[in-house]
C-alpha positions in Angstrom: 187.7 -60.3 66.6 190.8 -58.9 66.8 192.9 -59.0 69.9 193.4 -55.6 71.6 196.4 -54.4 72.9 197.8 -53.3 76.3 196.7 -49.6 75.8 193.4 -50.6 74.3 191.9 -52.8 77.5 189.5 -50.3 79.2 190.3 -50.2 83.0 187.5 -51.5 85.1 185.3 -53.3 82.6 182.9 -55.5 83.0 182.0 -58.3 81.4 179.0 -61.4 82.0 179.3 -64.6 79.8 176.8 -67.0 78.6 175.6 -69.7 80.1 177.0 -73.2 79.3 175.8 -76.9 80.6 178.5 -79.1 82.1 177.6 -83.0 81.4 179.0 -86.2 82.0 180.4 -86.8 78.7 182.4 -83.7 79.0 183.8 -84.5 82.2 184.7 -88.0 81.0 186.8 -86.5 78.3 188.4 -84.1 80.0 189.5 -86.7 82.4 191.3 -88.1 79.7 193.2 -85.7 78.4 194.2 -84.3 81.6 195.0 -87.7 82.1 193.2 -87.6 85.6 192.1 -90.6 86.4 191.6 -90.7 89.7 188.5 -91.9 91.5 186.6 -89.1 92.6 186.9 -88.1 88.4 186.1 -90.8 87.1 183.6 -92.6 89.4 180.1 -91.9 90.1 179.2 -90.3 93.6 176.7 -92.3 95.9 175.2 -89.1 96.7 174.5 -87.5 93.5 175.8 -87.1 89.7 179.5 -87.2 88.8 181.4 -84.1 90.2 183.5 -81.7 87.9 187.3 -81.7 88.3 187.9 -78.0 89.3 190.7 -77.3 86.6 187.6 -77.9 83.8 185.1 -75.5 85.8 188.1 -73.1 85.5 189.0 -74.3 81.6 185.3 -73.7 81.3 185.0 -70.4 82.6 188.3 -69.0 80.6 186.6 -70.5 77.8 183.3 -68.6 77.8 185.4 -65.9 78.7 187.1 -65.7 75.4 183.8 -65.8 73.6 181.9 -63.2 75.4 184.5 -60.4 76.1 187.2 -58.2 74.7 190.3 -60.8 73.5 193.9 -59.5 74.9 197.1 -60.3 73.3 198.2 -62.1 75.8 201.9 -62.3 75.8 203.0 -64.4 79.1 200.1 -66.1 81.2 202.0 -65.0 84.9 199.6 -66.6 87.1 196.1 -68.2 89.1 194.7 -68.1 91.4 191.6 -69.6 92.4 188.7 -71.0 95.1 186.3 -73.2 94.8 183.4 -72.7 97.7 180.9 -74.8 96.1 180.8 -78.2 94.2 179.7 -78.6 90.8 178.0 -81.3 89.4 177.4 -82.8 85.6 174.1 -81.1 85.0 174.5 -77.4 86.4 174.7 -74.7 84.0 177.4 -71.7 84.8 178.3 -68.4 83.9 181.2 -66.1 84.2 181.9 -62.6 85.1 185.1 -61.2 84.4 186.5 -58.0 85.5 189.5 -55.7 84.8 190.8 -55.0 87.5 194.4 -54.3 87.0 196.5 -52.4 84.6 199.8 -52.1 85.5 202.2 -49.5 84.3 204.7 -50.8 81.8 208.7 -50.4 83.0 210.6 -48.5 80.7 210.7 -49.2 77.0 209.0 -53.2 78.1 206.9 -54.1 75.2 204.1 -55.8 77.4 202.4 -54.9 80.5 200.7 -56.6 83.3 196.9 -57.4 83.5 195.0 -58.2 86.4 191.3 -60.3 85.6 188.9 -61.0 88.8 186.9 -64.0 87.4 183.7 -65.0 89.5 181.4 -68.3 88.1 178.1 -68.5 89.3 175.8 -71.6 89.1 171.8 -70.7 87.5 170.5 -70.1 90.5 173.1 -67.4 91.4 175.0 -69.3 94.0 179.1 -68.6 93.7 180.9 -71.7 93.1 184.4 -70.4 91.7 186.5 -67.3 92.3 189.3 -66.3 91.4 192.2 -64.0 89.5 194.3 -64.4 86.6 197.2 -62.2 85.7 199.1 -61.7 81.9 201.4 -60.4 80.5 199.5 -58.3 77.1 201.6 -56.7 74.6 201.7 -53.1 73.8 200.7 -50.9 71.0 204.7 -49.7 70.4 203.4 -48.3 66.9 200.8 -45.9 67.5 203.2 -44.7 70.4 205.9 -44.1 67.7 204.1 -42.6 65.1 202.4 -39.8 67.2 205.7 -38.6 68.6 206.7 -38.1 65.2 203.7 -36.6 64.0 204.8 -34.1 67.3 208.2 -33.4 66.2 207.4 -31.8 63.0 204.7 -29.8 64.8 207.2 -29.1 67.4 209.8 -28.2 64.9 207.3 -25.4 63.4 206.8 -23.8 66.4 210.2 -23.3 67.4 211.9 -22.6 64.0 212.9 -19.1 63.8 210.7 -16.5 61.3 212.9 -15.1 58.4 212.2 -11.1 58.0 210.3 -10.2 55.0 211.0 -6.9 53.3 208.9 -4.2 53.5 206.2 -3.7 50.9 204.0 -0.4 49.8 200.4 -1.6 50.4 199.7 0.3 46.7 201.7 -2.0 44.4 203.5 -4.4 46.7 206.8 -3.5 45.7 209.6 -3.4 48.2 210.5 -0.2 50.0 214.1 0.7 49.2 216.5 0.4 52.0 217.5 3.9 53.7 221.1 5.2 52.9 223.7 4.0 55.4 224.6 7.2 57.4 228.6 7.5 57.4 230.4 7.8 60.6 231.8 10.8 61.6 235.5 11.5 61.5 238.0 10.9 64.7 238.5 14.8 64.5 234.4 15.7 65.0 234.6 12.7 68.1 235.3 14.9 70.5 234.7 18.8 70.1 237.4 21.4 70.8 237.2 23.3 74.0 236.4 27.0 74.0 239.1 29.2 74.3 239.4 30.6 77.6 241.0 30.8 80.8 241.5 28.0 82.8 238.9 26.9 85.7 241.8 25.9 88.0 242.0 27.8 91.3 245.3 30.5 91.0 247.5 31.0 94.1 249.1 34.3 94.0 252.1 35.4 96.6 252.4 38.4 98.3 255.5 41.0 97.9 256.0 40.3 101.7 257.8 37.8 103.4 254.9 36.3 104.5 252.8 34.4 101.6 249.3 34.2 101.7 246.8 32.4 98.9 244.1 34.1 97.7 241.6 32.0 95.7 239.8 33.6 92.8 236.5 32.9 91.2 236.8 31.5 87.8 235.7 33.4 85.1 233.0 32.4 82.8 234.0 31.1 79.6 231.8 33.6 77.7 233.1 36.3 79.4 236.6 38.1 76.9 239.2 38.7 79.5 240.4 42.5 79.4 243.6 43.8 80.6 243.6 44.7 84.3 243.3 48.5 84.5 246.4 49.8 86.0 245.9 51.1 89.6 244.9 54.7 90.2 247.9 57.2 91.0 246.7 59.6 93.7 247.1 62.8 92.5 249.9 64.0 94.5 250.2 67.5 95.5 253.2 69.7 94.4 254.1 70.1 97.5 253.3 68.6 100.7 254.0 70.3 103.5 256.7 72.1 101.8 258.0 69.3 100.6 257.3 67.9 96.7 258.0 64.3 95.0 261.8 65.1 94.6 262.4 66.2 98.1 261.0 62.4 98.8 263.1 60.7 96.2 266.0 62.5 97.4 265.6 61.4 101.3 265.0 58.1 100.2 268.3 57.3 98.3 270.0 59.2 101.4 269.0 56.7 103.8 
């Protein structure tokens, strides 16, 4: 079985062990090499059958642990933590139950994580006589994180890479459409066309022959519209003579006064 990573330890699970018999032989040995060999280890009880140290019911339970459930890669063991509410004695069988409780989210680029175990160890008969919590350090799956954000970049890269022009092709034969003429630009004469000839729009101020000058504002005339020459002002027809007098007797008093 292959030990799974970080990323790969399914949050919540739940796992119950098998069922193992402690005896006295097995307490006897771990007493020696835990080198514990103080009395209430290695001698008998008056009241009943020798009792197990609580660092091999815990040994015990970590060890039936790693048989019946999912193996981490445990980097770091950080901590445990544990309580023991009953006794156990050579001759009672336990179990374990072991729970995830715990993932904790990585810190930065950290290539392990902490794990959080709630470990419970029950006698046959159901009664709890160990509880407790273990935390790890378990390494990461860094790989698979790196290889799918580079299967992403390419796909990334597709997406935004621009999309070259094709020409255009005549759905009879597939040949290319030829390109229409470039149109030339028009010469810095045809820019701007030439005004029509005509008289001005501006507003004319003409003076009187008197002292006095007064303006006198004149429609403008329409651009369509040929200008003529002013017809010159009608001559009353004088009489020969007026009142006995003609146009010389007039002439003749005026250069007299």
């Amino acid at each position: 079985m292959e030990p799974l990573s970080f990323d790969d330890l399914p949050l919540g699970g739940e796992w119950t062990t098998r069922r193992r018999t402690i005896t006295e032989t097995e307490i006897a040995l771990f007493a020696g090499v835990a080198g514990d060999l103080s009395p209430l280890t290695i001698e008998v009880g008056r009241d009943g059958p020798r009792p197990a140290p609580p660092a091999l019911v815990v040994a015990m339970a970590v060890g039936l642990g790693s048989v019946d459930m999912p193996v981490p890669s445990v980097a770091e063991w950080e901590w445990l933590s544990w309580k023991f509410p009953r006794q156990v004695h050579a001759g009672d069988t336990i179990y374990a139950r072991w729970t995830l409780t715990q993932k904790r989210p990585p810190v930065g680029g950290a290539p392990s994580s902490i794990v959080v175990w709630r470990v419970d160890v029950h006698t046959a008969d159901g009664a709890l006589c160990a509880e407790g919590e273990i935390g790890a350090k378990v390494k990461r799956n860094l790989t698979a994180g790196r290889q799918g954000r580079v299967e992403q970049a390419p796909a990334a890269a597709e997406v935004t890479a621009p999309r070259r022009r094709r020409g255009r092709r005549s759905r009879a034969n597939g040949a290319a459409l030829p390109e229409p003429p470039a149109v030339a630009a028009p010469p810095a004469s045809a820019a701007k066309p030439e005004r029509a000839a005509g008289p001005s729009r501006r507003r004319r101020r003409r003076r009187s022959s008197g002292s006095a000058s007064r303006a006198e504002e004149h429609e403008p005339r329409a651009a369509h519209v040929p200008e003529t020459a002013a017809p010159p002002p009608e001559v009353a027809a004088t009489p020969a003579k007026a009142g006995g007098r003609g146009i010389g007797g007039v002439l003749r008093r005026l250069r007299g006064t």
